[in-house]
Jmol script that loads the backbone (N, CA, C; Angstrom):
load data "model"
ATOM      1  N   UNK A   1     156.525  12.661 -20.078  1.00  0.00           N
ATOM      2  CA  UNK A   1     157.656  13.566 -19.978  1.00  0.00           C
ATOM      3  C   UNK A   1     157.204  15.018 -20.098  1.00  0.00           C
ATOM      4  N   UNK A   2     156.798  15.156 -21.091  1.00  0.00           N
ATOM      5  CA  UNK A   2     156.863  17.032 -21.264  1.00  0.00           C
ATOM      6  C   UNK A   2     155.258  17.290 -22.366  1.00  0.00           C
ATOM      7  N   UNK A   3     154.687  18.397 -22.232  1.00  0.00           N
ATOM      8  CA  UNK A   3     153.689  19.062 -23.088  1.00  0.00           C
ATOM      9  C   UNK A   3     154.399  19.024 -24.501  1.00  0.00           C
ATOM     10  N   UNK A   4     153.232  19.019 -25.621  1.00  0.00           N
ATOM     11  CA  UNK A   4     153.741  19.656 -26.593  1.00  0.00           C
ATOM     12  C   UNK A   4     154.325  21.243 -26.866  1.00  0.00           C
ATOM     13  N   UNK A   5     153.912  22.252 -26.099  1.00  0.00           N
ATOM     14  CA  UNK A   5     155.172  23.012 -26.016  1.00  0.00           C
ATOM     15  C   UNK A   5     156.186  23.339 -25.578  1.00  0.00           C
ATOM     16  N   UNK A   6     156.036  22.043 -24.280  1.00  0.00           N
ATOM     17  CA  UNK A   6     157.511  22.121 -23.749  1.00  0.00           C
ATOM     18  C   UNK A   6     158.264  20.962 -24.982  1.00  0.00           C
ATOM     19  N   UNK A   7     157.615  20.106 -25.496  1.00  0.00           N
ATOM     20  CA  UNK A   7     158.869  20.101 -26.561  1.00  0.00           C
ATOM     21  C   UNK A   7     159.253  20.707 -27.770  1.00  0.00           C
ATOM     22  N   UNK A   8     158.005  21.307 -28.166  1.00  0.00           N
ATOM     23  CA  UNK A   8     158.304  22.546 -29.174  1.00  0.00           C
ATOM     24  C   UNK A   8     159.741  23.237 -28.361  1.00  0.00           C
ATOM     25  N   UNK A   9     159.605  23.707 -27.264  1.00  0.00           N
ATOM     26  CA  UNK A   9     160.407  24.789 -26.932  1.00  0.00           C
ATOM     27  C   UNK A   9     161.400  23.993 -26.921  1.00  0.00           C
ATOM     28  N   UNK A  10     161.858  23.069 -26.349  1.00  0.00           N
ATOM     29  CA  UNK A  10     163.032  22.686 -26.198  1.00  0.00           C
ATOM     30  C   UNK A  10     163.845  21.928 -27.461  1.00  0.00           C
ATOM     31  N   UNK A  11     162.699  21.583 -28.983  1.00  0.00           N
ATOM     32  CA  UNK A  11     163.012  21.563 -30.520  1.00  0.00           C
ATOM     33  C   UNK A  11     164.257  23.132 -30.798  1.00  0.00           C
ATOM     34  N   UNK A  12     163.393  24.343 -30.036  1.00  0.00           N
ATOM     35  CA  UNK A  12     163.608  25.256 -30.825  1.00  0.00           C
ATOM     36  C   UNK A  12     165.024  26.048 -29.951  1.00  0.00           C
ATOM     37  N   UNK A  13     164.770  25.339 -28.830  1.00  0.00           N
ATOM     38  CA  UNK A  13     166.101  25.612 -28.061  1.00  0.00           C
ATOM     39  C   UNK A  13     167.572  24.689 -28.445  1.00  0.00           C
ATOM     40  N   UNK A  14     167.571  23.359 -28.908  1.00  0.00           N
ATOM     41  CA  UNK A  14     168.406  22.375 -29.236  1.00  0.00           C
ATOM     42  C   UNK A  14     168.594  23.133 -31.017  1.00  0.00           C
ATOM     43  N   UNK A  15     167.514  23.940 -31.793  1.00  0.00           N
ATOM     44  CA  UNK A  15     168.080  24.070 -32.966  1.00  0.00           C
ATOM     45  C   UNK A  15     169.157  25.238 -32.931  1.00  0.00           C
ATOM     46  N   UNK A  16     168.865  26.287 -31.513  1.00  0.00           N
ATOM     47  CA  UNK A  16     169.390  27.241 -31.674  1.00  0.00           C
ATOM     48  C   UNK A  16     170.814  27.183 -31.067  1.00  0.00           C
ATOM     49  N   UNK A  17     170.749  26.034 -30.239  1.00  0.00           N
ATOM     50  CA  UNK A  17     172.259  25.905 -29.520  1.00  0.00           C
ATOM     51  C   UNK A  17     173.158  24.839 -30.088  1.00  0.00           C
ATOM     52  N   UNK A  18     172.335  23.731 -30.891  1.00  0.00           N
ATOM     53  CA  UNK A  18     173.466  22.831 -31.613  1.00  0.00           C
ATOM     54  C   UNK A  18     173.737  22.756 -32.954  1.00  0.00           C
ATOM     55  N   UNK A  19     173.109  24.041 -33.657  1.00  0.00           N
ATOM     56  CA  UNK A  19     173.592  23.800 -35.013  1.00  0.00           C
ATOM     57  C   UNK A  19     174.570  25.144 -35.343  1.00  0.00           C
ATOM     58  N   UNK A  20     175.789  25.039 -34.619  1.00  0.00           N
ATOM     59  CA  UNK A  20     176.716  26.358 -35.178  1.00  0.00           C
ATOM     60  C   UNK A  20     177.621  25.763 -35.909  1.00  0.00           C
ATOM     61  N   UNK A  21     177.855  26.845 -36.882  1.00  0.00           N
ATOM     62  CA  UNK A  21     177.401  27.997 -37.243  1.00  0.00           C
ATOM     63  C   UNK A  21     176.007  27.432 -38.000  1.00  0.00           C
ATOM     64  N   UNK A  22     174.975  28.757 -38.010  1.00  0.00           N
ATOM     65  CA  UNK A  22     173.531  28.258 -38.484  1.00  0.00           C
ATOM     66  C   UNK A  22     173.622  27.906 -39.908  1.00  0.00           C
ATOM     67  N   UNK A  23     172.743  26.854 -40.317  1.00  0.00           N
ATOM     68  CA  UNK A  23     172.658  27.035 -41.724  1.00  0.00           C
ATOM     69  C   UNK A  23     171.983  27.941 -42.804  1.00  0.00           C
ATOM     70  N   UNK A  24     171.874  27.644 -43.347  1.00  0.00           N
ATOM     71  CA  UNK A  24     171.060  28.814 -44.552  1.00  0.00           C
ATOM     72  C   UNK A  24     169.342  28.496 -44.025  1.00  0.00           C
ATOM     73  N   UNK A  25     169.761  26.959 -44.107  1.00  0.00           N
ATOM     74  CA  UNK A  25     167.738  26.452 -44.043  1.00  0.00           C
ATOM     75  C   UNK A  25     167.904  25.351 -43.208  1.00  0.00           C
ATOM     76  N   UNK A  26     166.859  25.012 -42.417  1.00  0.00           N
ATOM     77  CA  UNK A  26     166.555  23.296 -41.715  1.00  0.00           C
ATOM     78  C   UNK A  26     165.770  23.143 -42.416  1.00  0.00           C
ATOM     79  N   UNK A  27     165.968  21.795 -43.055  1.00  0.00           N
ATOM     80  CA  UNK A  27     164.651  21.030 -43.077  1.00  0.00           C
ATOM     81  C   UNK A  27     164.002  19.791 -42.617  1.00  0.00           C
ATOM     82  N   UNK A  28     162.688  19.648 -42.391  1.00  0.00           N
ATOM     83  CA  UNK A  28     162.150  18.209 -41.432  1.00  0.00           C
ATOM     84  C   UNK A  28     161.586  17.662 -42.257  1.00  0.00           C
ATOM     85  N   UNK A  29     162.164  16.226 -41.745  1.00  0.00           N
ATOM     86  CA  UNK A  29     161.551  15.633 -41.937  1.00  0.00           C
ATOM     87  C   UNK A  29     160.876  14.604 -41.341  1.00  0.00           C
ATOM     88  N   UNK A  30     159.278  14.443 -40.960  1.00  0.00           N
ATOM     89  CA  UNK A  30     158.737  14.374 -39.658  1.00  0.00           C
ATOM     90  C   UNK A  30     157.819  13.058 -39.630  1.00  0.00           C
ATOM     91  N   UNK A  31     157.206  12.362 -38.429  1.00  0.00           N
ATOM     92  CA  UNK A  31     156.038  11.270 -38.492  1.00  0.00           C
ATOM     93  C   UNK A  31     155.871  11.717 -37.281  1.00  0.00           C
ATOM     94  N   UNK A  32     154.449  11.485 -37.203  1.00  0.00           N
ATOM     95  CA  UNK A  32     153.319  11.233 -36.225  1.00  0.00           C
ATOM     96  C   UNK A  32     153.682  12.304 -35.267  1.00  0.00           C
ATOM     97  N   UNK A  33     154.147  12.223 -34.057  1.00  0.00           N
ATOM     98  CA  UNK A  33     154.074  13.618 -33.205  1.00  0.00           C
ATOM     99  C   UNK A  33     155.561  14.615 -33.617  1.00  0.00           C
ATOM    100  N   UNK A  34     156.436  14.304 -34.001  1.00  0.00           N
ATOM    101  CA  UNK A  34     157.152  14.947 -34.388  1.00  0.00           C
ATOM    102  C   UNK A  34     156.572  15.689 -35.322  1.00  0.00           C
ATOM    103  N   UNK A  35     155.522  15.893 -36.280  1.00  0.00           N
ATOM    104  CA  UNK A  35     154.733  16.836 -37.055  1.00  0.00           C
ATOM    105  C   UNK A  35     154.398  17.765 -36.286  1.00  0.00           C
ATOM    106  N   UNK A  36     153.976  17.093 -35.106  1.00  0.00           N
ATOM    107  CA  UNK A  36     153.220  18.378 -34.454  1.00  0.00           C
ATOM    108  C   UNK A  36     154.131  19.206 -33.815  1.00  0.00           C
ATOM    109  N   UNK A  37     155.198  19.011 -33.341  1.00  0.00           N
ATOM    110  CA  UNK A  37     156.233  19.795 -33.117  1.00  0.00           C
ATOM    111  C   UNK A  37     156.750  20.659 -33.658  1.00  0.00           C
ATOM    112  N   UNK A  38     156.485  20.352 -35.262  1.00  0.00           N
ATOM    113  CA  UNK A  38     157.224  21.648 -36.631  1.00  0.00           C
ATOM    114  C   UNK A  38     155.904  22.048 -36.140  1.00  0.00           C
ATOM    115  N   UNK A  39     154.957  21.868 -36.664  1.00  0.00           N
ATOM    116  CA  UNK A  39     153.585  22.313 -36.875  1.00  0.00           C
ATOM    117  C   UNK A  39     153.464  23.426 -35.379  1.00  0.00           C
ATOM    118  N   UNK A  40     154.218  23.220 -34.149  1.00  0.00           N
ATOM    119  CA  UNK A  40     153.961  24.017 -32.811  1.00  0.00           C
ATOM    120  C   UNK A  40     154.926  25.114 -32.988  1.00  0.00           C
ATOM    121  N   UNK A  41     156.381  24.631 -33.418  1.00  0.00           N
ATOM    122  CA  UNK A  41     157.382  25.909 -33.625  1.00  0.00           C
ATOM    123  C   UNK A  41     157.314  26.770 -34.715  1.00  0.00           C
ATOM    124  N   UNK A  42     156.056  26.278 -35.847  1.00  0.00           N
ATOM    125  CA  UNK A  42     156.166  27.261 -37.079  1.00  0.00           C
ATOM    126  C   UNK A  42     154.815  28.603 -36.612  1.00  0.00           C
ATOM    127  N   UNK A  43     154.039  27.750 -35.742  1.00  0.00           N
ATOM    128  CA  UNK A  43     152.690  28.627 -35.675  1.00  0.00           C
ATOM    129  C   UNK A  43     152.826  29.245 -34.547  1.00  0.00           C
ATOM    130  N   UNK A  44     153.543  28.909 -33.217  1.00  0.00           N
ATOM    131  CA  UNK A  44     153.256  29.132 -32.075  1.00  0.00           C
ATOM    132  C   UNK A  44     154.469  29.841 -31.735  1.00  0.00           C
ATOM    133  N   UNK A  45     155.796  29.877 -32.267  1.00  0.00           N
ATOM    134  CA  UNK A  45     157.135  30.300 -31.537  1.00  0.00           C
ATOM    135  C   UNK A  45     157.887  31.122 -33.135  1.00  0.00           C
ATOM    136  N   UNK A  46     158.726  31.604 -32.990  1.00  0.00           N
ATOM    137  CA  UNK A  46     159.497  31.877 -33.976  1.00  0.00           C
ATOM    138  C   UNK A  46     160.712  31.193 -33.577  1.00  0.00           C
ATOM    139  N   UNK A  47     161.075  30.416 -34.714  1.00  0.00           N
ATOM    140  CA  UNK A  47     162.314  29.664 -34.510  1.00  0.00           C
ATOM    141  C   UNK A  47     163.568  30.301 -34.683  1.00  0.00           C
ATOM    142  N   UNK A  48     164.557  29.870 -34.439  1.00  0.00           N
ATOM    143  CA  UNK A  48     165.671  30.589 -34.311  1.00  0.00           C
ATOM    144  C   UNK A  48     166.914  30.426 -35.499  1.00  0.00           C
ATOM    145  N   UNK A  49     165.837  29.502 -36.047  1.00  0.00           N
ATOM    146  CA  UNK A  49     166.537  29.333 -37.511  1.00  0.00           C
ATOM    147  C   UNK A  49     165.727  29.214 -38.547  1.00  0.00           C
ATOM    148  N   UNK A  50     166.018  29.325 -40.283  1.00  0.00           N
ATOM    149  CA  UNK A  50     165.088  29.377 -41.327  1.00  0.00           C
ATOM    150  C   UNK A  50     164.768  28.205 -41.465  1.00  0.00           C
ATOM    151  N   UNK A  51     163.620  28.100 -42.002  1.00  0.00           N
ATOM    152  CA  UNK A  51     162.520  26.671 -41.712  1.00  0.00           C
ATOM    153  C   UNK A  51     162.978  26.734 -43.703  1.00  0.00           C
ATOM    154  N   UNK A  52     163.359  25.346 -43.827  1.00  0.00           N
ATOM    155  CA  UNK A  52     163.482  25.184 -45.284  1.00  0.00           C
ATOM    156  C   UNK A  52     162.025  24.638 -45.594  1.00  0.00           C
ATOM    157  N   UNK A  53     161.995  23.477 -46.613  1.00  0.00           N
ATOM    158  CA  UNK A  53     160.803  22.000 -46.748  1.00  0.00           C
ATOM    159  C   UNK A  53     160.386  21.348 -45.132  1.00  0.00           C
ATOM    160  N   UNK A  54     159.659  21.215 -44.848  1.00  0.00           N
ATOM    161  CA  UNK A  54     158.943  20.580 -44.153  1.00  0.00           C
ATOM    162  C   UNK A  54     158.100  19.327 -44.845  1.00  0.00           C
ATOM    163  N   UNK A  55     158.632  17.657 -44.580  1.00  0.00           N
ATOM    164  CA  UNK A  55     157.511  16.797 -45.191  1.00  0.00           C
ATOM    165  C   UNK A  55     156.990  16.149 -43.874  1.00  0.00           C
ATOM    166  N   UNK A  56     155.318  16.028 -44.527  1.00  0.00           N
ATOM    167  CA  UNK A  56     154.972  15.226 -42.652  1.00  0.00           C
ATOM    168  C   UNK A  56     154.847  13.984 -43.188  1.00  0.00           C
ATOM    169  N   UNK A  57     154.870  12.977 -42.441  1.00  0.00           N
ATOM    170  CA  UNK A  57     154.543  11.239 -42.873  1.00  0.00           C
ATOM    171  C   UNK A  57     153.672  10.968 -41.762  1.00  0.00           C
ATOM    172  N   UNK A  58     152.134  10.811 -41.907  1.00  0.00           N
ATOM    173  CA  UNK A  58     151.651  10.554 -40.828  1.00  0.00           C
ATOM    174  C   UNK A  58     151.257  10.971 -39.994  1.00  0.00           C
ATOM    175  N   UNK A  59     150.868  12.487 -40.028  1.00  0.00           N
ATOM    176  CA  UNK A  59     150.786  13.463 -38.999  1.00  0.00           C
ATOM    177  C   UNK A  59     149.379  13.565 -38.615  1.00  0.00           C
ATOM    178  N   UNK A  60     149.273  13.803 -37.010  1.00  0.00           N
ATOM    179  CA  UNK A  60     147.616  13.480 -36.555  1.00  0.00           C
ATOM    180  C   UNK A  60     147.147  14.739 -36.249  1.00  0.00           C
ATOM    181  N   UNK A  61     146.853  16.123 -37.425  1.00  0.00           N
ATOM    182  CA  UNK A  61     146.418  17.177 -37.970  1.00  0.00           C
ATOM    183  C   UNK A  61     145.603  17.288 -37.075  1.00  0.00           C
ATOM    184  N   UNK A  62     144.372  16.003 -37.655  1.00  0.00           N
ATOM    185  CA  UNK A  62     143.151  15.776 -37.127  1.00  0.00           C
ATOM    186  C   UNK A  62     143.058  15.606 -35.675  1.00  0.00           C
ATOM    187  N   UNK A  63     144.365  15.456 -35.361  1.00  0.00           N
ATOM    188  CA  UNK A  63     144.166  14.624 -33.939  1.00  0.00           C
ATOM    189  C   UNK A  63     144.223  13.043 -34.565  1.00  0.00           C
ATOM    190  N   UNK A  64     143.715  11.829 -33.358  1.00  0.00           N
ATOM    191  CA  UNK A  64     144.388  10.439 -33.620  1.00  0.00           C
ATOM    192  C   UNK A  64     143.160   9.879 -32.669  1.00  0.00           C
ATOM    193  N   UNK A  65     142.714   8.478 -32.904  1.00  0.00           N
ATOM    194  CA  UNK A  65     141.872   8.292 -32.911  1.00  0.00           C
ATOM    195  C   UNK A  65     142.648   6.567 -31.497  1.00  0.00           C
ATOM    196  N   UNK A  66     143.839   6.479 -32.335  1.00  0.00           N
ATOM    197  CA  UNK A  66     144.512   5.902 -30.733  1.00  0.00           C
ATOM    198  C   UNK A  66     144.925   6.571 -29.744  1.00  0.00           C
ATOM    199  N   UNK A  67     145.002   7.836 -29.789  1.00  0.00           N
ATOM    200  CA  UNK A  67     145.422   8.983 -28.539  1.00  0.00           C
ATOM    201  C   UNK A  67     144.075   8.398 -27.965  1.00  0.00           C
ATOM    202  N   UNK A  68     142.740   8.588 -28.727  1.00  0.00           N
ATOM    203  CA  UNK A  68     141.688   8.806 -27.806  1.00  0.00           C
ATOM    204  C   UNK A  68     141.040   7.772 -27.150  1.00  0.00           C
ATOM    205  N   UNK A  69     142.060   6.420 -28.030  1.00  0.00           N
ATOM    206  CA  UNK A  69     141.340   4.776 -27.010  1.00  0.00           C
ATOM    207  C   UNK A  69     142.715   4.897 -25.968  1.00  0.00           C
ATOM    208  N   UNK A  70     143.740   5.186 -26.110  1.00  0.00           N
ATOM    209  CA  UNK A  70     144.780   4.614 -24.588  1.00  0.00           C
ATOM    210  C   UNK A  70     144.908   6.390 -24.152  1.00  0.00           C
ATOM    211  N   UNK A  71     144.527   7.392 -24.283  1.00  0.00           N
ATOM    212  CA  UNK A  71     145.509   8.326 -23.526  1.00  0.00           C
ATOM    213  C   UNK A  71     144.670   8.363 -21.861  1.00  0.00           C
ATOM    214  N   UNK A  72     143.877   7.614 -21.454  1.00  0.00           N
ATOM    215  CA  UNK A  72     143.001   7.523 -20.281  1.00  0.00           C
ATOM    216  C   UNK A  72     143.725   6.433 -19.374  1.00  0.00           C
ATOM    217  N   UNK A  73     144.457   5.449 -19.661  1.00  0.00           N
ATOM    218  CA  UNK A  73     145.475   4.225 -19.989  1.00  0.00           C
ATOM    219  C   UNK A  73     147.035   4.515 -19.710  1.00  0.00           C
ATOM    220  N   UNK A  74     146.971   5.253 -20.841  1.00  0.00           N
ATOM    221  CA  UNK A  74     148.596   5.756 -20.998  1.00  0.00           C
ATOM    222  C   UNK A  74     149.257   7.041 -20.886  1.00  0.00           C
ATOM    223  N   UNK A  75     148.356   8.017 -20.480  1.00  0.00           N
ATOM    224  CA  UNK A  75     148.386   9.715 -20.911  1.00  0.00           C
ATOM    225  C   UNK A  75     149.176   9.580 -19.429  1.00  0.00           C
ATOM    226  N   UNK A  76     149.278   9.631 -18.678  1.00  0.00           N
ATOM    227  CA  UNK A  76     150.183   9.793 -17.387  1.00  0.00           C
ATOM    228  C   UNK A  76     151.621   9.487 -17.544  1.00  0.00           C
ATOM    229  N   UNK A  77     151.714   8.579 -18.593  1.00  0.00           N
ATOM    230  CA  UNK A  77     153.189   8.303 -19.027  1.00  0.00           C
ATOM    231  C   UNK A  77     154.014   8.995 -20.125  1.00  0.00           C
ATOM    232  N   UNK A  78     152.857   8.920 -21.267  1.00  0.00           N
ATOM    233  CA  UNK A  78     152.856  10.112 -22.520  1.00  0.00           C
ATOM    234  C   UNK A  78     152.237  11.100 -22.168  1.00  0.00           C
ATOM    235  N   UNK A  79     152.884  12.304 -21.747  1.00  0.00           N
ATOM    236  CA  UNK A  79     152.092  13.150 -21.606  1.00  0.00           C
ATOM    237  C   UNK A  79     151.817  13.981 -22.770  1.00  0.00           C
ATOM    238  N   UNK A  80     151.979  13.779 -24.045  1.00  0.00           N
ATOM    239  CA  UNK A  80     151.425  14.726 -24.805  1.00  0.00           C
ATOM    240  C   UNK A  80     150.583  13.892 -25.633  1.00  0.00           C
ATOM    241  N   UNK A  81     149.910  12.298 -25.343  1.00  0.00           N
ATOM    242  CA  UNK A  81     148.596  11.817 -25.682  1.00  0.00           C
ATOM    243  C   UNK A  81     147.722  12.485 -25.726  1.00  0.00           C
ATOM    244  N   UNK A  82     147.361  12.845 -24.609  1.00  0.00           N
ATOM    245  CA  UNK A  82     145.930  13.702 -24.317  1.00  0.00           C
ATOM    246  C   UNK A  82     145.859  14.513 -25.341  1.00  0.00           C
ATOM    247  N   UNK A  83     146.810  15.530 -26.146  1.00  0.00           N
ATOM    248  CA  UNK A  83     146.828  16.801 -26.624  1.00  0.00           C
ATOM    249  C   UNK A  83     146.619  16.296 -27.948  1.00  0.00           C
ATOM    250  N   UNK A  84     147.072  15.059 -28.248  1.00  0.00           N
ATOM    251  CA  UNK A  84     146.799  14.374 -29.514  1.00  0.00           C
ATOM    252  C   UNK A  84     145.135  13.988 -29.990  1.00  0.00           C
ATOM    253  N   UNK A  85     144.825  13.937 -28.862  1.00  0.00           N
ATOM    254  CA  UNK A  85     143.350  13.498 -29.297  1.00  0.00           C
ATOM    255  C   UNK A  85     142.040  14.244 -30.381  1.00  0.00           C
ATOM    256  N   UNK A  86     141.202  13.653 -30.694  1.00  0.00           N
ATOM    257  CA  UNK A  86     140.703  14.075 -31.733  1.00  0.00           C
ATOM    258  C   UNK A  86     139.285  15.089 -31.341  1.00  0.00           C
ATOM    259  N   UNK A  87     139.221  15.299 -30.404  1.00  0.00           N
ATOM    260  CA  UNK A  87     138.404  16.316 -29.326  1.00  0.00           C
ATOM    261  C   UNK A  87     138.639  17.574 -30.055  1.00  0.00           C
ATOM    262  N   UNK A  88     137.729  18.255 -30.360  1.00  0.00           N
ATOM    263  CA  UNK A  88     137.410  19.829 -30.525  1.00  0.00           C
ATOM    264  C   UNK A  88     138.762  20.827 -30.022  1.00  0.00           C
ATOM    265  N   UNK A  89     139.316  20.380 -28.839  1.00  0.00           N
ATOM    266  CA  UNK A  89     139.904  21.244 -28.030  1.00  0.00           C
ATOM    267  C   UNK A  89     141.039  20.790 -27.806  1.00  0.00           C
ATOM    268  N   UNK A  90     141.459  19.713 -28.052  1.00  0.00           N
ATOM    269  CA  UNK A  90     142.785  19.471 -28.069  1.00  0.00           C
ATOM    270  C   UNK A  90     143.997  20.007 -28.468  1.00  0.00           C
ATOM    271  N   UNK A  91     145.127  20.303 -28.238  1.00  0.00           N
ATOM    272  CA  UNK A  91     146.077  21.020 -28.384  1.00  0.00           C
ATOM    273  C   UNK A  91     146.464  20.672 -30.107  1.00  0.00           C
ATOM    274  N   UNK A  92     146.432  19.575 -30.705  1.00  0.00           N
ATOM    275  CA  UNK A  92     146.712  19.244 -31.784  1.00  0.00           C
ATOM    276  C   UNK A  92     145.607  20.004 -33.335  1.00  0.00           C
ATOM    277  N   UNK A  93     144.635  19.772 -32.730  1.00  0.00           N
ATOM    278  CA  UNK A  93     143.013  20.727 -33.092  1.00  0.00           C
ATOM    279  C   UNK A  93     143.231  21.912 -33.105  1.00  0.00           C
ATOM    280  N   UNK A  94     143.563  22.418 -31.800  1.00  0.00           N
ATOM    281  CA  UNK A  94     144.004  23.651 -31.989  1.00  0.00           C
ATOM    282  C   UNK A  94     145.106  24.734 -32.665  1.00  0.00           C
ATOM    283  N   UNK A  95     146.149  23.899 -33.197  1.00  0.00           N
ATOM    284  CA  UNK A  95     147.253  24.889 -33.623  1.00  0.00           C
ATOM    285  C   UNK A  95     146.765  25.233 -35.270  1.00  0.00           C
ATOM    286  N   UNK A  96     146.890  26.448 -35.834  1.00  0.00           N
ATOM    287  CA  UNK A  96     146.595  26.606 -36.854  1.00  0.00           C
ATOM    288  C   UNK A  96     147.342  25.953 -38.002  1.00  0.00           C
ATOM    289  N   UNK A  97     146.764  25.807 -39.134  1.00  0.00           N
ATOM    290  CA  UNK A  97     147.331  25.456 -40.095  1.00  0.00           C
ATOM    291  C   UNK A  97     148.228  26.096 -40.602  1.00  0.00           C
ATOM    292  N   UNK A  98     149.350  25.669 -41.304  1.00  0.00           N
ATOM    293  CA  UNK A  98     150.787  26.231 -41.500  1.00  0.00           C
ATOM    294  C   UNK A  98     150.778  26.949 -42.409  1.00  0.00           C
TER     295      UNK A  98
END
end "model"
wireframe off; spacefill off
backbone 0.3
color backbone group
């Protein structure tokens, strides 16, 4: 379906158009690629609302070590496998720490 910043963007577009009136704070609570999504809108975008707690369950920081046995397999279908992978350069590797 979409890059990890096209779903970052479209996280940060759905927070800004369906939560009226805004709240004080969001908070996530996240597993496995949904981490990387807070983790893309806190470092990479300014969100359009206040970021409360953030908890991750599972989050592949490191990258993921099954991105890197099926995304050759499956990455045409998931398209944000590839970015998951545990490669130097991967999009997941790459976003800074929060």
């Amino acid at each position: 379906c979409c890059t990890i910043a096209e779903l970052g963007a479209q996280l940060d577009s759905a927070l800004a158009t369906q939560l009226t009136p805004a709240p004080p704070r969001v908070h996530f609570v996240g597993h496995s690629l949904g981490n990387i999504l807070v983790r893309w809108l806190l470092t990479q975008h300014r969100p359009a609302v206040t970021i409360g707690n953030v908890v991750m369950l599972g989050p592949p920081n490191q990258g993921s070590a099954s991105a890197d046995r099926y995304s050759k397999l499956l990455g045409w279908v998931l398209k944000p496998m590839p970015e998951l992978r545990t490669d130097s350069t991967s999009t997941v590797r790459q976003l800074p720490p929060l």
